[in-house]
C-alpha positions as CSV (number, residue, x, y, z in Angstrom):
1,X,21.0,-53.2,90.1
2,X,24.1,-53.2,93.0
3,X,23.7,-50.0,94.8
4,X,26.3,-47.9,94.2
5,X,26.3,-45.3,97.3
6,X,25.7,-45.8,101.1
7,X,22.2,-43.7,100.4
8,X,20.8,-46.4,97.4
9,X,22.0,-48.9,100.0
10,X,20.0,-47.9,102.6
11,X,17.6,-47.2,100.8
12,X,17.3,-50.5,99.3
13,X,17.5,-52.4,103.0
14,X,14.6,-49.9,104.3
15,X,12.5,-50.9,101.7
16,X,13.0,-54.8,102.8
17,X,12.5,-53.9,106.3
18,X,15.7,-52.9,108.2
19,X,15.3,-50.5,110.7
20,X,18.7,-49.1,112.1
21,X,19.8,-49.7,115.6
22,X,18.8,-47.4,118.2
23,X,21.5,-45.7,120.4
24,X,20.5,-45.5,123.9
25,X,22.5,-44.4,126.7
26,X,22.7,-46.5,130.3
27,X,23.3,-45.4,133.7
28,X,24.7,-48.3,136.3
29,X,25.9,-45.3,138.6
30,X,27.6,-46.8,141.9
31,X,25.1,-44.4,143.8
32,X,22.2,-47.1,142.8
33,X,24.2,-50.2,142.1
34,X,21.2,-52.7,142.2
35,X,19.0,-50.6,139.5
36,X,19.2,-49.0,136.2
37,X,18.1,-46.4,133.7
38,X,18.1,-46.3,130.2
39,X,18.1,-42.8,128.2
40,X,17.2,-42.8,124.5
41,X,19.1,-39.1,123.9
42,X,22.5,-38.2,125.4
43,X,21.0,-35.1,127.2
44,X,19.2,-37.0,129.0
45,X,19.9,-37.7,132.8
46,X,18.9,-40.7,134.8
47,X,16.1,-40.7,136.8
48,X,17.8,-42.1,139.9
49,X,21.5,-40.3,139.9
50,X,20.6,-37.2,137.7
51,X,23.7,-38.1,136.1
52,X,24.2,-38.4,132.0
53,X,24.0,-41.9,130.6
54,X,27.9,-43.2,130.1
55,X,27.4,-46.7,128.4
56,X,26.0,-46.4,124.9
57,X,24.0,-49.4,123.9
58,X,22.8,-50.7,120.4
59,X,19.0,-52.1,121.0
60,X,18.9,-54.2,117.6
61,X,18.1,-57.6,118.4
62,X,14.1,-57.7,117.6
63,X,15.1,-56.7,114.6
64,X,17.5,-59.4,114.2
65,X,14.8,-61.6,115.9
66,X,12.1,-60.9,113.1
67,X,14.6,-61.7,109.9
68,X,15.9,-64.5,111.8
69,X,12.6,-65.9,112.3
70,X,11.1,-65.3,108.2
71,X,13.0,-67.7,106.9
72,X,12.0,-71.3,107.4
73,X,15.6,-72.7,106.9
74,X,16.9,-70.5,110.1
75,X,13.9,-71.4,112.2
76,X,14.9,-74.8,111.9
77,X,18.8,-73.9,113.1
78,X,17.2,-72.2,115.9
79,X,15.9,-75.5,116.9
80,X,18.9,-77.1,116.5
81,X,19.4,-77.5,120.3
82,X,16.4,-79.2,121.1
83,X,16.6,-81.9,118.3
84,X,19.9,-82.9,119.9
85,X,18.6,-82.5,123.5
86,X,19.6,-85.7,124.5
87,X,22.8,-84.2,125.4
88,X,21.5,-82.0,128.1
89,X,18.3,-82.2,129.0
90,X,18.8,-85.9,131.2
91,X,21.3,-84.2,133.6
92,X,23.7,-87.0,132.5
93,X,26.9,-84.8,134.3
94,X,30.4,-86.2,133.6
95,X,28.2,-88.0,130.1
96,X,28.0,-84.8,128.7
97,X,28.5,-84.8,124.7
98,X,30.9,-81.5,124.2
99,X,30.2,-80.4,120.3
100,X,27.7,-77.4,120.5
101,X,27.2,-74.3,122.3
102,X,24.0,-76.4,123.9
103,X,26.0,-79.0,125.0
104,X,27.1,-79.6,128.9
105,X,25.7,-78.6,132.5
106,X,24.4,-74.8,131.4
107,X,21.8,-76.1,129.3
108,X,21.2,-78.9,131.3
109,X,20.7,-76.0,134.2
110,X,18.6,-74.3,132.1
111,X,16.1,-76.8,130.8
112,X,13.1,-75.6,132.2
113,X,13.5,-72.8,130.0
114,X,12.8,-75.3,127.0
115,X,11.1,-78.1,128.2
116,X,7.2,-78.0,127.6
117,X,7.0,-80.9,130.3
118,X,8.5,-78.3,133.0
119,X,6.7,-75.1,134.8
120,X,7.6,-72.4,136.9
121,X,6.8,-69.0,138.5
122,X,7.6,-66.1,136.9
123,X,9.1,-63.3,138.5
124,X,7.3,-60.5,140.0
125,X,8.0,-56.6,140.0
126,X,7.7,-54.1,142.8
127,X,4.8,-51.9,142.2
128,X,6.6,-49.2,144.1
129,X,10.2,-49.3,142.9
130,X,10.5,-51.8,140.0
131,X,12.5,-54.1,142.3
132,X,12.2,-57.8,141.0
133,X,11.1,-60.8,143.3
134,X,12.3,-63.9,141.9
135,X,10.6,-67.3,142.0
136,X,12.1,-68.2,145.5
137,X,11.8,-65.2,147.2
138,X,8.3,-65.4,146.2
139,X,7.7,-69.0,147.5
140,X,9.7,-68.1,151.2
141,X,7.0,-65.8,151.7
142,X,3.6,-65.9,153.7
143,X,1.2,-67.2,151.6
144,X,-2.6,-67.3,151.9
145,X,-5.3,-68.4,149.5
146,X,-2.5,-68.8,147.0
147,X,-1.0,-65.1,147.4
148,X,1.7,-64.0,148.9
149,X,2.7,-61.5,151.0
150,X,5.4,-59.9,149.8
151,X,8.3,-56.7,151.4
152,X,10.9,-55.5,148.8
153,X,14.3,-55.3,149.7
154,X,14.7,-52.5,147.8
155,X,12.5,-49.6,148.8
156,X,10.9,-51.0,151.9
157,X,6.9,-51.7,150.9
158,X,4.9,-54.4,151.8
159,X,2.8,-55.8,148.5
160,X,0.8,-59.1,147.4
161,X,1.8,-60.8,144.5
162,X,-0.5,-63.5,142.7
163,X,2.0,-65.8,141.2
164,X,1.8,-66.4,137.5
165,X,3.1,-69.8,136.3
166,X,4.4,-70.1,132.1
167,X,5.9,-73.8,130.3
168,X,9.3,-74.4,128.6
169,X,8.9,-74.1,125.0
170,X,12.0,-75.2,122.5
171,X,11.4,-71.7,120.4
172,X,12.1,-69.4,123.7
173,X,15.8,-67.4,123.4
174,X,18.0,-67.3,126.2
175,X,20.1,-64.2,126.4
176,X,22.9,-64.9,128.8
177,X,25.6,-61.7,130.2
178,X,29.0,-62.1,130.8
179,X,30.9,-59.3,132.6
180,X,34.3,-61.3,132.5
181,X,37.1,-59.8,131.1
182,X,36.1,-60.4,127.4
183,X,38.8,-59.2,125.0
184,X,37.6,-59.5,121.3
185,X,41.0,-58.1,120.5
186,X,43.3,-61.1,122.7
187,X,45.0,-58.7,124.3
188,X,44.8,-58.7,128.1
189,X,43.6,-55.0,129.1
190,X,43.0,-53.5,132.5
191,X,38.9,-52.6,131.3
192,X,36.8,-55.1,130.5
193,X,33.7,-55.1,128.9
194,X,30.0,-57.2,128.9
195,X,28.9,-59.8,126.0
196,X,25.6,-60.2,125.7
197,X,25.0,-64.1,124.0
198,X,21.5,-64.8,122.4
199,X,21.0,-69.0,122.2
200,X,21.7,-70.8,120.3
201,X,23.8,-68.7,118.1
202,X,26.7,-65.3,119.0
């Protein structure tokens, strides 16, 4: 029954439900340094520069998300962090248990983001450009009957935004980026490149 070929394989997986990756190609040209396009064939060009995507990116991770989440034994690792949450949901500082990715100040920064006790306001897009207004911008702004008044910093316009409000829950993923110098091979390079990390595992 163990496939013997990369084609029985695949096969095999397909029928269980894998789906492969799919490439897509981003532009973070320096011409628009505070926005983004994302091409899903290599011919195509962005909409902002014109220019051909250069970074090639993998989008796999609902995938992952849907296996990860069918079995009950890894639902229950996944909530690994918020059994322990004494650690870092108290803001305890310098008391900080080190063991776990979960441990320590970023969590405890973060814990909104799980806590069903805490709210806040989401963000809100620019209807115009796609430029995002976070939570404080949104607050500094005139308000009246509970909307605010809001102009982008991006392209100019003048909007309203009616706030929407959502709760911490201990099954939400956190998907942090780094952009630090990340060598997977420990050799110092003069490139560097991003790691994306998905809580609460790499």
């Amino acid at each position: 029954m163990w496939p013997k070929t990369w084609k029985e394989t695949e096969k095999l997986l397909k029928e269980n439900g894998y789906r492969e990756p799919k490439e897509l190609y981003v532009c973070l040209d320096n011409s628009h340094y505070s926005q983004w396009d994302v091409m899903d064939c290599a011919n195509t060009t962005c909409r902002f520069c014109g220019k051909k995507g250069v970074i090639k990116y993998y989008l796999g991770l609902p995938d992952k998300m849907k296996r990860w989440f069918s079995d009950p034994v890894m639902c229950d690792k996944m909530l690994g962090h918020w059994k322990e949450k004494g650690h870092w949901i108290s803001g305890v500082g310098a008391n900080f248990t080190l063991k776990e990715l979960w441990d320590g100040g970023l969590f405890n920064e973060l814990s909104y983001f799980w806590d069903p006790e805490k709210e806040w306001m989401l963000p809100c897009k620019c209807v115009f450009c796609d430029g995002i207004f976070n939570g404080d911008e949104i607050r500094q702004s005139p308000e009246i009957n509970g909307e605010f008044s809001l102009v982008c910093d991006e392209c100019g316009a003048r909007q309203s935004c009616c706030p929407k409000y959502a709760r911490g829950d201990p099954r939400n993923l956190a998907l942090f980026g780094h952009w630090n110098g990340w060598t997977p091979f420990g050799k110092r390079r003069k490139h560097c490149c991003g790691m994306l990390m998905n809580h609460p595992f790499f």
